[in-house]
N, C-alpha and C positions, 0 to 999 in steps of 0.2 A: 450215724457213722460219718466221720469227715472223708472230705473228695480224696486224701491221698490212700486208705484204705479202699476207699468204693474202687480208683484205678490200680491197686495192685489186686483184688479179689477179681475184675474183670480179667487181668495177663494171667492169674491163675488159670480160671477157667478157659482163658483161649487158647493158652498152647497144650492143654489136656487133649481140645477138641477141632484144632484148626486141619488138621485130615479130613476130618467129616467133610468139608469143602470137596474135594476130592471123589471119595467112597465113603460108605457107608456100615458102619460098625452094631453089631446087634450085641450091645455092652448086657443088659439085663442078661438075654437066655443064656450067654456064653459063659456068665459067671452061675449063673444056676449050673450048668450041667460040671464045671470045674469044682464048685460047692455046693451037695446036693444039700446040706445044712441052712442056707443061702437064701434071705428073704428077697434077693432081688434089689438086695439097696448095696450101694458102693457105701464105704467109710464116708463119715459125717464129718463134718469139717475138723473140728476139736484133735482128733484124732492123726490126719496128716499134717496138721499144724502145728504138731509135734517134730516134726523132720524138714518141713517145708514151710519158709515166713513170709507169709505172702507182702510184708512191708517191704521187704525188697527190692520189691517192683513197682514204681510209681510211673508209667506210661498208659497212657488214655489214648482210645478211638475218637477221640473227640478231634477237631479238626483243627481248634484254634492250639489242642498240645503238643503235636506233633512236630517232631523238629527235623529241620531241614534243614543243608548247609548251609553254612556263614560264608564259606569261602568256596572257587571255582568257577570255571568259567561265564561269563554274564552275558545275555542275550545281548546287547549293547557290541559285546566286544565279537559277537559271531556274527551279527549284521553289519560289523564293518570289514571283518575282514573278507566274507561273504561277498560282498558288495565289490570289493578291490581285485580282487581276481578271479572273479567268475569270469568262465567263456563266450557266454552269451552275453552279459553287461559288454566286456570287451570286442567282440564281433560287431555290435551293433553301433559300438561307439566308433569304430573303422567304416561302418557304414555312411553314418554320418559325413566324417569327412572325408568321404569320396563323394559323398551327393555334392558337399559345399566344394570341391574340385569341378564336379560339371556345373555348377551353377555360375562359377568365373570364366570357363570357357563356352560356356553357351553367348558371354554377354560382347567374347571377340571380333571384331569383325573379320572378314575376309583379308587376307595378305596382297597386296600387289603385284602384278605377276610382271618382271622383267625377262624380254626375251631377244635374242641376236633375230635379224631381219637382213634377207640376200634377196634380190631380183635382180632380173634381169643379166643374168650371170652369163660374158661368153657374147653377148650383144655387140657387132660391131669388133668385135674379138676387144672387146674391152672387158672386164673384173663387175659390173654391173653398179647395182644399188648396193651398198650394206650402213647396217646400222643398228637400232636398237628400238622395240616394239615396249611399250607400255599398257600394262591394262590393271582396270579396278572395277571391282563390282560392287555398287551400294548398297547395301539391305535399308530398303524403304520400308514405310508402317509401320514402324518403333518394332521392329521383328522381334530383335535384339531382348529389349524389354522386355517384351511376354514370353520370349523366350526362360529369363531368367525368373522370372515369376513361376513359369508352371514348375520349375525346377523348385523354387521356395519353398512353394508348398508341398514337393515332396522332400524336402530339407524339414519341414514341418512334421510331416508325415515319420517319419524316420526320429527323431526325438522323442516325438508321442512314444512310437514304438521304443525307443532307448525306457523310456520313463514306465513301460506296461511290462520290461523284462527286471527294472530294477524291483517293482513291484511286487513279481510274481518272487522273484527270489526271494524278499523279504517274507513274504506271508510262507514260503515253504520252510525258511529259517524257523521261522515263527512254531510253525507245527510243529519239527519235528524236535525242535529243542525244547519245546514244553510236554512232547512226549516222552523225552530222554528224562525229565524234571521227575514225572510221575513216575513212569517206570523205577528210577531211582527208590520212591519213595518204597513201592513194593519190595526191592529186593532189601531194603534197610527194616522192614516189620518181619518179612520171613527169616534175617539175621537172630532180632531178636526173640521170635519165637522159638528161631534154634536152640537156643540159650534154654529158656524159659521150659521147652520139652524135655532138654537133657534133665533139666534138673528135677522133674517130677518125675522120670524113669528112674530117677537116684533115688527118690523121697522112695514111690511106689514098692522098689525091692528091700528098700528096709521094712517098711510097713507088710509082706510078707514074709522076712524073715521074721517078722514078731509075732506071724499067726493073725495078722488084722484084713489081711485081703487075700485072694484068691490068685495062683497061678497065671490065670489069664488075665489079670487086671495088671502085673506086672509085663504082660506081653505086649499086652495094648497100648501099654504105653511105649514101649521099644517098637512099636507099627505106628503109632505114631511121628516119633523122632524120623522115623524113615519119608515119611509121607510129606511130613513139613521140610525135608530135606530135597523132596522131588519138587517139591511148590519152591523151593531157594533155585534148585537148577532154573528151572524153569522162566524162573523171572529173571535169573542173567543170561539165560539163552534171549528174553524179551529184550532185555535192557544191550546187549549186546547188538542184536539186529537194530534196535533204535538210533543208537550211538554210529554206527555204520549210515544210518540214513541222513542223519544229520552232517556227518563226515561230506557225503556227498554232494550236499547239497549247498556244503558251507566250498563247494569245489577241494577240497582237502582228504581223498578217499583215505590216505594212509596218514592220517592224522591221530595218535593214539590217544585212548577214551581217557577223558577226564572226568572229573563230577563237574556239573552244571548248576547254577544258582540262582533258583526263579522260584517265589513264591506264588503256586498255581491257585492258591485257596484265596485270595486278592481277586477278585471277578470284577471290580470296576462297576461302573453305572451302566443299566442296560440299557438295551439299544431300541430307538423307536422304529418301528417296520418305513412309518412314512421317513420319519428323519431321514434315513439311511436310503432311500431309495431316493429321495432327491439329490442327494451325497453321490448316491450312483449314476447318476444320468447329466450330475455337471461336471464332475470331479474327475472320474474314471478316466486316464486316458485314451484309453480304447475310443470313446465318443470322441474325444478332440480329436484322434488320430483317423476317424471316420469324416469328422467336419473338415479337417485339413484338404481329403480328398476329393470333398465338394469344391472347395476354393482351388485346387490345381486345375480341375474338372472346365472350372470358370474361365480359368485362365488360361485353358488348353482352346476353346471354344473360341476367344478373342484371340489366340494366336491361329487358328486356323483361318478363321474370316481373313486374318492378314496378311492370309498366305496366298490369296487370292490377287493379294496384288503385284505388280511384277517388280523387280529388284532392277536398277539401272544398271546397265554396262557401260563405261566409258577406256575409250582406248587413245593413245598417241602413237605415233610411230618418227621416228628421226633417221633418214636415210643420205647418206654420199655417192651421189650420182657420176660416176666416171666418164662416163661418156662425155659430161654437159660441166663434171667439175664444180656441181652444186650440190648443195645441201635441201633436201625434199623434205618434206614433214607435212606430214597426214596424221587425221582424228579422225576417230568412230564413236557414236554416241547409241545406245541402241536400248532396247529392252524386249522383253517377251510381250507375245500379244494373247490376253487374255481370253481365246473365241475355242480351244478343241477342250481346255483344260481349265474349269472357274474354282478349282479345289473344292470343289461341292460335298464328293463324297467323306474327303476329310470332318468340312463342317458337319454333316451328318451325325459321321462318326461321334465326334466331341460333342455335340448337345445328346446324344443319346447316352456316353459315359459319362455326363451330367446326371442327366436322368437317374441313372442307374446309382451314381454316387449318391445321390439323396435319397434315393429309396432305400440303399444299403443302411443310412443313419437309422430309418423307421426298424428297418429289419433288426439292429443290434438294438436297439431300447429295447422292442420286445423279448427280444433274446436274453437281455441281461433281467428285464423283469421277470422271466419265467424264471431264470435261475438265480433270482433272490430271494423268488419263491421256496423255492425248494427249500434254500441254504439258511433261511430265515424260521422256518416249517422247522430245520432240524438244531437250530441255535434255540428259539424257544423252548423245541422240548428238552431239550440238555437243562436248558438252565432253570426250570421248572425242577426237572428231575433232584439236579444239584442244590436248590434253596431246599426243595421236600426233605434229603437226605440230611440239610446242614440243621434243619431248625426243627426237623418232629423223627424222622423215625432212628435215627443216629444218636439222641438222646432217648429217644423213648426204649431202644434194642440196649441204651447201657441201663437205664434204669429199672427192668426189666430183670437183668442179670444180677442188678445192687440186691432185688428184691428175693431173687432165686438165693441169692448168699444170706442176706439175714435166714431165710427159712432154713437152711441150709444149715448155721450155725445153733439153730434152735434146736434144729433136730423134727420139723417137722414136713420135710421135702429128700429126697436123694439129686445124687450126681446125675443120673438122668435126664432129668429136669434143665440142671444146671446145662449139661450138655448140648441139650434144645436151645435151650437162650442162647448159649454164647455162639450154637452153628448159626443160627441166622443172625446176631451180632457180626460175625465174620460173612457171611454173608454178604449183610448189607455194607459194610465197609469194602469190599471187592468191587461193589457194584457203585458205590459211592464213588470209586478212585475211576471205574469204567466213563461213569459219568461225567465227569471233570475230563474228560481225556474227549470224550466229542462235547461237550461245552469248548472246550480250548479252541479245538481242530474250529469248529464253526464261528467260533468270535472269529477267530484270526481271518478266517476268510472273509466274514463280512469286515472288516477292519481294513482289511486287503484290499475292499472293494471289489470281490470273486477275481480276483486274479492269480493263479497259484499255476502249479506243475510247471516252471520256467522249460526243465529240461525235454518236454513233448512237444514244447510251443516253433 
C-alpha cells in the first residue's frame, strides 16, 4: 500500500476516534444491545468505502508532513520589537545614564567660595575694614579619582544589569512565541478533524439508512463530531491565553493575535551539560555584574583609605582700612588634623563589602549551577522524550494502524481494533506536541543562559 493511502486510512480512523482522547466509548456492547442480530463487529472497510473515500485525505502524523505557516509573524521581528519598547529594557537604560551623570559630578571639584568681609565697623567713628574674603578647598589623594572609579563600576554594574533584562526578555520572547507556534499547530489538527468527523457522521447515516449499521453507530458518530469540537474549543481557549502571554511580554498587551511562523520540529544541535555550564559561569551577565561589584568594592576600599587624609583649606582676604586708608590683605592656609577621626570605620566598612562582594560571586556560581541543574535534568528529558516520539513510537503507532487497515480490508479484524490503534496514535501525538512544548520552554532557557521572567525581576 503506498504512503498516500497508509495517510488518508490513518485521518479515517482518527477523526472516527479522536473523542476517545477525552471519554471513553463502549462501541461493541452498545451496538450489541441496539442490534441484538449484531456479532459485535462494526462494518468492514469495503462497505463504508462505498460512501466515504478515504483518498481524500492525504495528512500524516508524521512530523516531517505536517504543515505550518509560510507566512506571519517571525520570532526575529518580536524580539525586536520586544527589545525597543519594553519598560524594563528602558528603565534601566535611564538608569545607566544617571549613573554616568554621578560619575561627572563625582570627578568636580569644590567651587570657590567669594564672600564680602566688614571689621571693625564704627571704630574711631570711622566705616572700619571692608572688602572681599576668598576661599578654596583642595581635595588631596586623588579623592576625585576614586571617587569616580567606584562610580565606574557601578556604571559597570548597571549595564551588566541593562544586558541580564535584555536577556530575560528574549528568552520569555522566546517561550512564549514558540508556545503560540505549537498551540497553533493543535488548533489547525482539531480544524481538520473537524472536517474529517462531519464527514464520517455523513458516511455513517447513509450506511444506516441502507440497513448496514446500527442506530448507535450513527449516534456515535454525531458524539463524536461534538467531542472533537470541545477538543477545537479548547485549543483556542489555549491558543488564545498563549497569544495574550506572548502580547505581554512582547510589551504589546492589546496587540491583536496573529499567526506566528516558527518551525518547532528544527531542534538544532544538542547541548553539552559541561559546554554550557562554562557558557554559564563566563558569559552570563549576572557573574560580570557580580565581578563588577568586586572591583567597585575595591575601589571603594582605596577611596576610603583616602579619606583619611585631610583636604587643604586655603583662604585670601582683601580689606580697605579707613581709619589708616590702606589696603590689608590677609591669607589662611589650614587643614583638618587627623587625631579624633582616622576614617577607620569607614575602611572597615569597605574591606568587609569587599569581603562580602567576593563571596557573593562563589554564592551565584553555585546558585546558577544548582539551577542548570535542574533546567538541564528537564532539557534532556524533553529532548529524549521528543527524539523517542520522532524516530520509534510515532512511526511505530502509524504503522500499527497501516497494519490494523490492511486487516481491516480483508475482513479479518473490526473497527474496534482499529479504534485502539488509532486512540493511542492520537494519544501519542498529543503528547508528542506536549513534549516539544517543554523541550522548547527548556532549550530556550538554557540558550538564555537561565535568565527569563524579566517582569518579576
Amino acid at each position: 500500500m503506498n504512503t498516500s493511502v497508509k495517510q488518508s486510512k490513518l485521518w479515517f480512523a482518527s477523526v472516527c476516534c479522536f473523542g476517545l482522547l477525552i471519554g471513553e466509548a463502549a462501541i461493541c456492547s452498545a451496538q450489541t444491545r441496539d442490534n441484538p442480530h449484531s456479532d459485535a463487529l462494526l462494518p468492514t472497510g469495503p462497505s463504508i468505502q462505498r460512501y466515504f473515500n478515504q483518498e481524500d485525505y492525504q495528512v500524516s502524523f508524521l512530523p516531517q508532513n505536517l504543515e505550518l505557516p509560510s507566512t506571519g509573524l517571525t520570532l526575529d521581528d518580536a524580539l525586536e520589537n520586544a527589545l525597543l519598547i519594553n519598560p524594563v529594557v528602558r528603565m534601566l537604560e535611564s538608569k545607566v545614564h544617571a549613573a554616568r551623570g554621578r560619575w561627572y559630578q563625582a570627578g568636580r571639584p569644590n567651587n570657590p567660595v567669594l564672600s564680602y568681609a566688614a571689621d571693625d565697623i564704627g571704630e574711631e567713628s570711622k566705616a572700619g575694614k571692608h572688602g572681599f574674603s576668598f576661599s578654596q578647598t583642595y581635595i588631596t589623594a586623588d579623592k576625585l579619582a576614586l571617587s569616580q572609579a567606584v562610580i565606574d563600576q557601578e556604571i559597570v554594574t548597571l549595564e551588566q544589569n541593562l544586558a541580564v533584562a535584555r536577556m530575560r526578555v528574549a528568552t520569555d520572547v522566546r517561550q512564549a512565541f514558540i508556545k503560540v507556534a505549537i498551540q497553533q499547530q493543535r488548533v489547525s489538527t482539531a480544524h481538520e478533524l473537524i472536517k474529517m468527523n462531519q464527514d464520517i457522521a455523513a458516511s455513517t447515516d447513509l450506511l444506516f439508512k441502507s440497513l448496514e449499521i446500527a442506530k448507535n453507530d450513527t449516534l456515535q458518530a454525531a458524539l463524536e463530531v461534538e467531542r472533537v469540537q470541545l477538543v477545537l474549543d479548547r485549543s483556542i481557549i489555549d491558543l488564545q491565553g498563549a497569544w495574550r502571554q506572548l502580547a505581554v511580554v512582547m510589551a504589546e498587551p492589546n496587540r491583536s493575535k496573529e499567526l506566528v511562523k516558527f518551525d518547532f520540529r528544527e531542534l538544532g544541535e544538542n547541548l553539552d551539560f559541561n559546554w554550557i555550564r562554562d557558557k554559564l559561569l563566563t558569559e552570563n551577565p549576572l557573574i560580570s555584574s557580580a565581578w563588577a561589584k568586586v572591583e567597585r568594592a575595591r575601589w571603594a576600599v582605596a577611596r576610603a583609605r583616602a579619606g583619611a587624609i585631610p583636604n587643604l583649606q586655603v583662604g585670601a582676604v582683601v580689606q580697605h582700612a579707613s581709619i589708616t586708608d590702606e589696603v590689608v590683605v590677609g591669607v589662611q592656609v589650614g587643614m583638618a588634623i587627623p587625631y579624633w577621626n582616622k576614617n577607620s570605620g569607614a575602611i572597615q566598612s569597605a574591606q568587609s563589602e569587599l569581603i562580602a562582594a567576593q563571596r557573593n560571586v562563589d554564592r551565584l556560581e553555585l546558585q546558577l549551577s544548582q539551577q542548570l541543574a535542574i533546567a538541564f535534568r528537564d532539557y534532556h528529558l524533553a529532548q529524549v522524550s521528543v527524539d523517542r516520539y520522532n524516530n520509534s513510537l510515532l512511526p511505530k503507532a502509524i504503522d500499527i494502524v497501516d497494519l490494523v487497515h490492511k486487516r481491516l480490508d480483508a475482513g479479518e479484524t473490526n473497527y474496534v481494533n482499529l479504534f485502539t490503534a488509532q486512540r493511542t496514535l492520537l494519544g501519542i501525538q498529543v503528547e508528542w506536541l506536549e513534549s516539544l512544548d517543554r523541550y522548547w520552554e527548556s532549550r530556550t532557557l538554557l540558550d538564555g543562559l537561565l535568565l527569563n521572567n524579566h517582569l518579576n525581576q
